[in-house]
C-alpha positions in Angstrom: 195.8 148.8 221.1 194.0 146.0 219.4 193.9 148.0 215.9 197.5 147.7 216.0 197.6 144.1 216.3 197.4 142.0 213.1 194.5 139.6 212.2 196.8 136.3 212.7 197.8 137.9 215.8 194.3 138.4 217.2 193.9 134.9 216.8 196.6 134.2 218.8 196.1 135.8 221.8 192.2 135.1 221.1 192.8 131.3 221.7 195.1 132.5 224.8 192.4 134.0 226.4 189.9 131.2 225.4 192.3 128.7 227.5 192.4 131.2 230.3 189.4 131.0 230.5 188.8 127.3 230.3 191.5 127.5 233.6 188.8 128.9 236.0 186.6 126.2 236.1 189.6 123.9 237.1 190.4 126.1 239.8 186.9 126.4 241.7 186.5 122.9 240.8 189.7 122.3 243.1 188.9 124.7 245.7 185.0 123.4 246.2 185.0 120.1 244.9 187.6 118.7 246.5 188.6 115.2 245.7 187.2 113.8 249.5 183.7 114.5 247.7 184.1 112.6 244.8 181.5 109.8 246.2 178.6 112.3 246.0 179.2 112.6 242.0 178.3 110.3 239.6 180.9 109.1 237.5 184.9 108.4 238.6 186.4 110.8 240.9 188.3 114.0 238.9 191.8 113.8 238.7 192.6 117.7 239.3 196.2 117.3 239.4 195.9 115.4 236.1 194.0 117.8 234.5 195.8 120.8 235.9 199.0 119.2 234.7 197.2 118.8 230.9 196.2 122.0 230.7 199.3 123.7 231.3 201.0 121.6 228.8 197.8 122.8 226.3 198.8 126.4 227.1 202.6 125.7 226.5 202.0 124.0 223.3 199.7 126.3 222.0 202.1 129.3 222.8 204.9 127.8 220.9 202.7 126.1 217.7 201.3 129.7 217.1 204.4 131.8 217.5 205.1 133.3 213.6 201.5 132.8 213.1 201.3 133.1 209.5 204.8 134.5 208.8 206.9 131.1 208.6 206.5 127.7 207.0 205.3 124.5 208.7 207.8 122.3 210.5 207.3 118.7 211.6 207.4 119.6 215.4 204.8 121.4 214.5 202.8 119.0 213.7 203.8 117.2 216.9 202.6 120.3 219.2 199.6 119.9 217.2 198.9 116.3 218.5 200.1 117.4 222.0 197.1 120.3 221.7 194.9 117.6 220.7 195.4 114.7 223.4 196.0 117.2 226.3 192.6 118.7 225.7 190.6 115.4 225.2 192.7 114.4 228.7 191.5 117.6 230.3 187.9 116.7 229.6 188.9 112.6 230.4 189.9 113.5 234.1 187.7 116.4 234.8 185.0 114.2 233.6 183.5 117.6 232.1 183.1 119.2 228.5 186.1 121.5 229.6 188.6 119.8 227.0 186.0 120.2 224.1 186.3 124.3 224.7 189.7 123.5 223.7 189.4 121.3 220.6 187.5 124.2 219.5 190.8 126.3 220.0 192.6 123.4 218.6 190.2 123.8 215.5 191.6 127.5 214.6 195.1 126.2 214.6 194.6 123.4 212.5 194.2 125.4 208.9 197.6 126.9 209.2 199.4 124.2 209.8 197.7 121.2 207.0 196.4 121.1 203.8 192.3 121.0 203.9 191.2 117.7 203.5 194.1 116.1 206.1 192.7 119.1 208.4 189.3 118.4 207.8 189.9 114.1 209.0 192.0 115.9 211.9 188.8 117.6 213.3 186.7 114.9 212.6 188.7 112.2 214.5 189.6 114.3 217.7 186.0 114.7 218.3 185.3 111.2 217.6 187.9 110.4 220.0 185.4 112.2 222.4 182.8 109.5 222.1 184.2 107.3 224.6 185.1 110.2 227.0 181.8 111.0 227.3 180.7 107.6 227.2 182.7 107.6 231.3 180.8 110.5 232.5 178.0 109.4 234.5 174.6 109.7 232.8 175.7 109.0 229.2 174.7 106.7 226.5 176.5 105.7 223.3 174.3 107.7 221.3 174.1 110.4 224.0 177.5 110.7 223.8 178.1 110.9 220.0 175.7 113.4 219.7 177.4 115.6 222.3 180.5 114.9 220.3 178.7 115.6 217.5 177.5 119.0 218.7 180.8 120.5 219.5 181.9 119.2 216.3 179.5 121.6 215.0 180.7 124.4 217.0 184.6 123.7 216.3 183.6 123.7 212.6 183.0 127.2 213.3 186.5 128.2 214.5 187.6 125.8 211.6 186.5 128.1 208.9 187.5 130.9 210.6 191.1 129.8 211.0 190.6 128.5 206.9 189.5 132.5 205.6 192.4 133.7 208.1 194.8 131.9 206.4 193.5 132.4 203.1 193.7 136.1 203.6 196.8 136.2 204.8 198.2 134.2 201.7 195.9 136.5 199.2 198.0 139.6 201.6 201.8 138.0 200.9 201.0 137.8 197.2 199.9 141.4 197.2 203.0 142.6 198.7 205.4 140.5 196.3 203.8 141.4 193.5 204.0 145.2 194.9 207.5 144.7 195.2 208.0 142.8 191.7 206.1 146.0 190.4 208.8 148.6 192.1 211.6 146.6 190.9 210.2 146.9 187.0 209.6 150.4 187.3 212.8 151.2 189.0 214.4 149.0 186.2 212.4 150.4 183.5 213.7 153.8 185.1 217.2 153.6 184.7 216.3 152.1 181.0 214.3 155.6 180.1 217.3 157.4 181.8 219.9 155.6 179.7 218.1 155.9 176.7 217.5 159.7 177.5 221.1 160.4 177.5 222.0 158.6 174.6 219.3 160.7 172.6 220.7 163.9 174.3 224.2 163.2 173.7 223.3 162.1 169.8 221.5 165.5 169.8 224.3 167.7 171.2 227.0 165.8 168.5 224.7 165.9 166.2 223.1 169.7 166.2 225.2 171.6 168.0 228.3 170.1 167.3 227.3 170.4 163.3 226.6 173.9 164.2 229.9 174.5 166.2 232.1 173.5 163.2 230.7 175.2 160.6 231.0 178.9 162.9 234.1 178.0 163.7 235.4 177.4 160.1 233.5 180.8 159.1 235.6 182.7 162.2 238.8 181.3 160.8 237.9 182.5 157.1 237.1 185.8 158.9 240.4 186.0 160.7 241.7 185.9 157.1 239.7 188.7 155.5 239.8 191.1 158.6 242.5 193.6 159.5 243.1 195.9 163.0 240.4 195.5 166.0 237.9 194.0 163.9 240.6 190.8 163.5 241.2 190.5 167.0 237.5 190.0 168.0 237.3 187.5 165.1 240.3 185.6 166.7 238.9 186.0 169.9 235.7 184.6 168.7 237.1 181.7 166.8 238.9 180.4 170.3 235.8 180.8 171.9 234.2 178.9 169.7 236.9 175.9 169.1 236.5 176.2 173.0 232.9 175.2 173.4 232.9 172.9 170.8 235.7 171.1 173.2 233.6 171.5 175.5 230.1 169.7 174.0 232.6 166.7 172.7 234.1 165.9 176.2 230.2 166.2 177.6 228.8 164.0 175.0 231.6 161.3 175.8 230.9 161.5 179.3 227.4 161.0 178.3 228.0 158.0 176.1 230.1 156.3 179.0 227.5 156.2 181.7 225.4 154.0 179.7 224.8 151.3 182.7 221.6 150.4 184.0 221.9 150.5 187.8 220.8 146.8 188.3 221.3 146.8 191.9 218.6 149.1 193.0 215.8 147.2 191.0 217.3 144.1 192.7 217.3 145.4 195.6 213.6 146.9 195.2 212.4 143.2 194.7 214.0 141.2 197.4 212.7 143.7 200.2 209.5 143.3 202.2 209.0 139.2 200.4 206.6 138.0 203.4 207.4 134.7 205.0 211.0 134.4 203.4 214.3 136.4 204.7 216.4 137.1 201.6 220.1 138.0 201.9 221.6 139.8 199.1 225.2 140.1 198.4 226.1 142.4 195.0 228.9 144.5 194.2 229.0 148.1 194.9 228.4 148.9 191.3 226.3 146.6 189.7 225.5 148.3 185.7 224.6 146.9 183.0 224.9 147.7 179.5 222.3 145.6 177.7 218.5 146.3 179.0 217.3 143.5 177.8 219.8 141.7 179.7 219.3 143.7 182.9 215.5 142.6 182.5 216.7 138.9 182.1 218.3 138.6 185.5 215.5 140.8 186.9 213.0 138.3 185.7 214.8 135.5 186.8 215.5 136.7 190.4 211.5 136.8 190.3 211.5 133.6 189.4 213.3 132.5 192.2 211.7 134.2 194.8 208.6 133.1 193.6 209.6 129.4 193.9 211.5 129.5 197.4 208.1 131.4 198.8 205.2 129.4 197.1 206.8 125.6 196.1 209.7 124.8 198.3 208.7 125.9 201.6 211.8 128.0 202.1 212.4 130.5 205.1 215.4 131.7 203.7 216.8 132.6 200.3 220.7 133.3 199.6 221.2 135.4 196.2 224.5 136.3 195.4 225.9 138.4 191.9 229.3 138.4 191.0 230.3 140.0 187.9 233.4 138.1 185.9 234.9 138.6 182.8 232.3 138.9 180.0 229.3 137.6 182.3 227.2 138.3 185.3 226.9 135.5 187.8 223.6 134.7 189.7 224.0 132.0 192.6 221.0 131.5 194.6 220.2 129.2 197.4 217.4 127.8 199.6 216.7 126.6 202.7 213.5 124.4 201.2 212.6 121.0 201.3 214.2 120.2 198.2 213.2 116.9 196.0 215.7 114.1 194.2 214.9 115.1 191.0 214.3 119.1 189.5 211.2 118.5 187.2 211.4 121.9 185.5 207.8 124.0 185.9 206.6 127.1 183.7 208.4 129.3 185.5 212.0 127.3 185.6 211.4 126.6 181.6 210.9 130.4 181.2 213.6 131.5 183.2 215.9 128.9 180.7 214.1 130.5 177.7 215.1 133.8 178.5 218.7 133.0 179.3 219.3 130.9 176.4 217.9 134.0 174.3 220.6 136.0 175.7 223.1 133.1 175.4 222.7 132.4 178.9 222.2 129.5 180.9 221.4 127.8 184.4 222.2 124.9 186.3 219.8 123.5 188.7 221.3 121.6 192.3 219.0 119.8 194.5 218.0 117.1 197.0 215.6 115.8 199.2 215.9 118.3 202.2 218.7 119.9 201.0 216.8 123.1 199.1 217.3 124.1 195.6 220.6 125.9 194.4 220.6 127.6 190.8 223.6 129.1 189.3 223.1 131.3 186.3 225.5 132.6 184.5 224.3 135.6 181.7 227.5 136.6 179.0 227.1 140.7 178.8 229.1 143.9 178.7 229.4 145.5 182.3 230.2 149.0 182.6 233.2 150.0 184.1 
């Protein structure tokens, strides 16, 4: 059962039972330390229904901060649960007057790597254990120093979990970029595909005209000088012959114009072939039924800058979901996409967004870029090309 679970949800349920866990002391502390004993301990008196109450909220917090471990983008409740893991754990250990809330932090510790850049996550461990310091500082038998360097030591040990949730993350990220790239590699060779199959046909049918068709006319001329020179039987199997022959030579015309029309690269299915599978972003994708294209080097054009986009809703603007939609008008293709990102007041044009321009404008294309702060990024491109019927 476990091999079927993924690594970020191991973690998961890993920190569940770790809390679970931590729940058993508070119970037999409640069932044989009772609170009419308190003034045979050293130290204030355990507040159990304090603590119990803590914990729980820990447990409900860390059930909903880790839920699309991995799979979703960081939202500023999240950061919020993150506090509430942090204060209800230190409170666990404030009114137990135990190290029971530091077991926590250390749970806390794993979460903290998915859900902040390093260096803020790094000053967020640091200061929740310092925040320790006077905790321990109330339980009975504890100096200043004594207490910092119990703080200090399951700093240590919440270091630990720290990295662990760091290389988690890290190979989940290295794991999404495999999978688009897999799928920007499918939607190439599919497009290259339909290139080799268009260009196939257009050699075959420039053979057939070509060859045969040569070939064709000049028998068929020679029957019809036959027809003139024969006389009897022998002239009817040259007429014969000659229809036969005017016949297939209908026939190889009307197959190399059939040939000739379907010169359209299916565009949808390499489309298609990209936007499928993209970890941590839902794409919806609305095309026509028949989406060909003449031009391959157009058809790459659009590919390339779909890619683009993608690559920007998943890695720079935080997006969880991506709207592409293609029209096709007269004498252009339309590409409209749309994010739900964090957006910024002003598009300042990367690599990629300059490349994507590049392209177009080689193609006498061109794009328009519409944003705002919260708002995501909209694009519309519009690319000039024939369409095949």
């Amino acid at each position: 059962m476990l091999t079927r679970l993924s690594h970020t949800q191991l973690l998961r349920y890993a920190g569940l039972f770790t809390w679970a866990v931590v729940g058993i002391p508070l119970v037999l502390n409640t069932l044989y330390f009772p609170v009419s004993d308190a003034e045979e301990l050293v130290g204030p008196a355990p507040d159990m229904l304090g603590a119990t109450i803590a914990y729980f909220i820990f447990g409900a917090a860390y059930w909903l901060v880790t839920r699309g471990f991995g799979v979703r983008r960081t939202h500023w409740y999240d950061i919020l649960l993150l506090g509430a893991l942090t204060i209800s754990a230190i409170a666990v250990s404030k009114l137990t007057g135990t190290g029971l809330g530091s077991i926590l932090l250390m749970v806390v510790s794993g979460v903290i790597p998915w859900l902040m850049p390093l260096w803020i996550g790094v000053a967020w461990l640091v200061l929740q254990h310092v925040a320790l310091v006077p905790v321990f500082e109330g339980i009975g038998g504890f100096t200043p120093m004594a207490a910092a360097l119990q703080a200090m030591f399951y700093a240590g040990y919440s270091s630990f979990t720290f990295i662990t949730g760091l290389v988690a993350k890290q190979q989940a990220q290295a794991r999404e970029d495999q999978r688009r790239l897999n799928s920007e590699l499918r939607a190439t060779r599919a497009l290259l595909a339909e290139s080799s199959r268009m260009s196939e046909r257009l050699r075959i049918s420039r053979e057939l005209h070509d060859l045969l068709g040569h070939h064709l006319t000049a028998l068929s001329l020679n029957l019809e000088v036959a027809g003139h020179l024969t006389e009897g039987r022998a002239h009817d199997h040259v007429k014969q012959s000659h229809t036969l022959a005017k016949l297939l030579l209908t026939d190889v015309r009307e197959a190399v114009s059939e040939m000739r029309e379907e010169r359209g690269i299916d565009l949808g299915v390499a489309l298609r072939t990209l936007v499928e599978g993209v970890p941590a972003l839902d794409v919806v994708l609305n095309l026509p039924e028949h989406l060909q294209v003449e031009d391959p080097e157009c058809a790459q054009v659009l590919l390339r800058c779909t890619q683009e986009i993608v690559t920007n809703a998943v890695r720079h603007a935080g997006a969880s979901h991506l709207w592409l939609r293609v029209e096709l008008e007269p004498g252009m293709i339309r590409l409209s996409a749309r994010d739900d990102g964090r957006g910024s007041a002003q598009a300042k044009p990367g690599n990629g967004l300059n490349g994507m321009r590049e392209r177009l404008a080689a193609c006498g294309g061109k794009v328009d870029i519409i944003t705002s702060p919260g708002q995501g990024f909209a694009l519309d491109i519009r690319l000039p090309l024939e369409v095949a019927p």
